[in-house]
DOLUM-967027 format. One line per 3 residues: number of its first residue (from 1); for each residue y, z, x of C-alpha. Coordinates in steps of 0.02 Angstrom, whole numbers. Example, Ala and Ser with C-alpha at 12.3 -4.5 7.8 and 13.67 -1.06 7.14 Angstrom:
% DOLUM-967027
1) -225,390,615 ~ -53,357,684 .
***
This chain:
% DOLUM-967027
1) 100,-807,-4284 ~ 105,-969,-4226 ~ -11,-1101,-4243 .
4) -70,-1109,-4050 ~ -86,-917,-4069 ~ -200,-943,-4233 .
7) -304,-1075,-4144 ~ -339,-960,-3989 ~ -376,-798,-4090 .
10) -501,-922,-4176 ~ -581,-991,-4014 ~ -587,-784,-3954 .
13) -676,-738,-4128 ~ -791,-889,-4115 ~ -839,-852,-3926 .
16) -881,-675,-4012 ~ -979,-755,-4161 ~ -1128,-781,-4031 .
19) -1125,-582,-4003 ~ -1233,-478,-4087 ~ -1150,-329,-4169 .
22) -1176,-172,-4079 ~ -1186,-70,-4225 ~ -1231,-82,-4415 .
25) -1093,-104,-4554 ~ -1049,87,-4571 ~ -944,197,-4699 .
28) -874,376,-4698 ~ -970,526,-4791 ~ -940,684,-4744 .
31) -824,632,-4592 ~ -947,529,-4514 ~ -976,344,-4493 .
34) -1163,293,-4542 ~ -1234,114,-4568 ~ -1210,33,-4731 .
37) -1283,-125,-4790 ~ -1174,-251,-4835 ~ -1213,-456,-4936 .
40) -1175,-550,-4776 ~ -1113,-741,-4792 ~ -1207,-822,-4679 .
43) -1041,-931,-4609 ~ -952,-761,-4593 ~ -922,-745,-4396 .
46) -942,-582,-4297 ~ -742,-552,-4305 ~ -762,-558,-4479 .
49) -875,-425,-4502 ~ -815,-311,-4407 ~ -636,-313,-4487 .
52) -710,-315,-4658 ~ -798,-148,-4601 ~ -641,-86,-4549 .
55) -565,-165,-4733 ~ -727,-42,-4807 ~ -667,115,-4701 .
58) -497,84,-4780 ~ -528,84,-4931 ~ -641,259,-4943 .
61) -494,329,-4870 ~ -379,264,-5001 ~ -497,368,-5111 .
64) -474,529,-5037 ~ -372,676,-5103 ~ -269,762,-4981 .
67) -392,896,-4959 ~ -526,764,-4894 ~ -398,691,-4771 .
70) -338,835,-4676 ~ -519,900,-4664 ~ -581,707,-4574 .
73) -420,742,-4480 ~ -453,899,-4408 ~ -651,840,-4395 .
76) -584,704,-4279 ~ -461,815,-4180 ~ -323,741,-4267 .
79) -169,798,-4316 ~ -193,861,-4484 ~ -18,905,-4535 .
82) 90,797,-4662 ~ 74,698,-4832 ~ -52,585,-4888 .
85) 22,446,-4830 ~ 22,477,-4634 ~ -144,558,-4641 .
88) -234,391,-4719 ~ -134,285,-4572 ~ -195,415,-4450 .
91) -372,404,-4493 ~ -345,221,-4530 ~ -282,209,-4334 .
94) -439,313,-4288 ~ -582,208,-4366 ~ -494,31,-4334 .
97) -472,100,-4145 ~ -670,160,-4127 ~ -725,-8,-4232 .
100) -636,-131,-4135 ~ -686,-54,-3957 ~ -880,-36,-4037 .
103) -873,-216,-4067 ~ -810,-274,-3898 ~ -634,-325,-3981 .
106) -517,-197,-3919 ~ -529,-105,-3736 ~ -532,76,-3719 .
109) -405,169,-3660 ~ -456,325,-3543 ~ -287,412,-3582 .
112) -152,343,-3707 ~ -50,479,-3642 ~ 55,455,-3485 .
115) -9,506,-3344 ~ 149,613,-3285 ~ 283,733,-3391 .
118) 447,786,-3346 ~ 506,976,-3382 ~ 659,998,-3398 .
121) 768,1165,-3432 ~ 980,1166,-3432 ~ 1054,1304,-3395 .
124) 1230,1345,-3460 ~ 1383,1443,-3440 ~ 1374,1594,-3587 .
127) 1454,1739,-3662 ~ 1348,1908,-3706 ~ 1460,1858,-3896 .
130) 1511,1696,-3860 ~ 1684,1651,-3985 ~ 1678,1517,-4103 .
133) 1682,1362,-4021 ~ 1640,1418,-3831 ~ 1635,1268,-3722 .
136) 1463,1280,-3639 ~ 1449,1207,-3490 ~ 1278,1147,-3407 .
139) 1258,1251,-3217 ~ 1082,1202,-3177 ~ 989,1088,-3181 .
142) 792,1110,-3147 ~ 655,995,-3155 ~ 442,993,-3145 .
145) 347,826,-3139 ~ 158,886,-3181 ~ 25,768,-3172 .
148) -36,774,-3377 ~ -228,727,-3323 ~ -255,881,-3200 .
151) -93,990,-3266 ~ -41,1009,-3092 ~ 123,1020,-3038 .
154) 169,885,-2922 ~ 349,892,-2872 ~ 505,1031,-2914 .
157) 699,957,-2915 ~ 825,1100,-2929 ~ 1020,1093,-2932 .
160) 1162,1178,-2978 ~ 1315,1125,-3051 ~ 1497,1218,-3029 .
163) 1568,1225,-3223 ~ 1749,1174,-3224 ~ 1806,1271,-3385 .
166) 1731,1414,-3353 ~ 1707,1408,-3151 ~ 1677,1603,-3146 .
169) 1531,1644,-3229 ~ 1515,1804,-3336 ~ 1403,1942,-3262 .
172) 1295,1931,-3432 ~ 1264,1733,-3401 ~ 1231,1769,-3206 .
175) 1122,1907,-3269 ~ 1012,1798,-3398 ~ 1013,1638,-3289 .
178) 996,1739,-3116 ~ 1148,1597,-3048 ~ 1280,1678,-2938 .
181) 1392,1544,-2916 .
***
């Protein structure tokens, strides 16, 4: 970080110090946040406080077994799948996230997902046994954009594609993929 960079995150975090935290200091037990009290230095600014709540939050779920983590996981609708490791960055994420937006630090994001997704399912040239080594060949190829918010299906794109191995398909690929070519 350079030193321009350090000097304007300062100036943001003292234009914050004037802000009265929205919440009390808070800690997990029993997969829930609740207020803490915490020895406050009187120069400490508002920045400060909230990241060493955050620094608090970390450090109870250092402390947790793997048991504990994939239960605050699946508590917070989070993945719980995976070693310790990713499941204390995931609830890490999760409590930095929801601290930082609490204090006015970090906006929210509606979606974090993206807005549209793109199906897509190749067809291919097949065999009902197909040899070692068959050259498969793509013959179609469809497409779906849905919109991820509403799960509606916005536009179709469909084409087909003449193989040039195997330009005659076999009557057990035209059969499975319903192409005629």
């Amino acid at each position: 970080m350079t030193d321009k960079e350090s000097r304007d995150l300062e100036k943001f975090f003292q234009k914050k110090q004037s802000l009265k935290a929205s919440s009390s200091p808070t800690k997990i037990e029993g997969h829930q946040i609740i207020p803490i009290e915490l020895d406050q230095e009187e120069n400490e600014t508002f920045a400060d406080k909230v990241y060493r709540e955050i620094s608090i939050l970390n450090g109870q779920i250092n402390r947790m077994n793997i048991s504990q983590l994939k239960n605050a996981c699946k508590d917070l609708s989070l993945d719980c799948y995976g070693t310790k490791d990713p499941l204390k960055k995931r609830l890490k994420e999760h409590y930095k996230v929801q601290k930082l937006i609490s204090a006015g630090l970090m906006e929210a994001k509606a979606n974090r997902n993206a807005d549209f997704l793109i199906i897509i399912d190749f067809e291919a040239t097949c065999e009902e046994r197909n040899p070692s080594g068959y050259p498969h060949e793509i013959i179609e190829f469809p497409a779906v954009l849905v919109a991820s918010k509403e799960a509606e299906i916005i536009d179709v794109f469909h084409a087909f594609v003449k193989p040039k191995i195997n330009p005659q398909l076999s009557e057990f690929c035209k059969a499975l993929t319903g192409n005629s070519f």
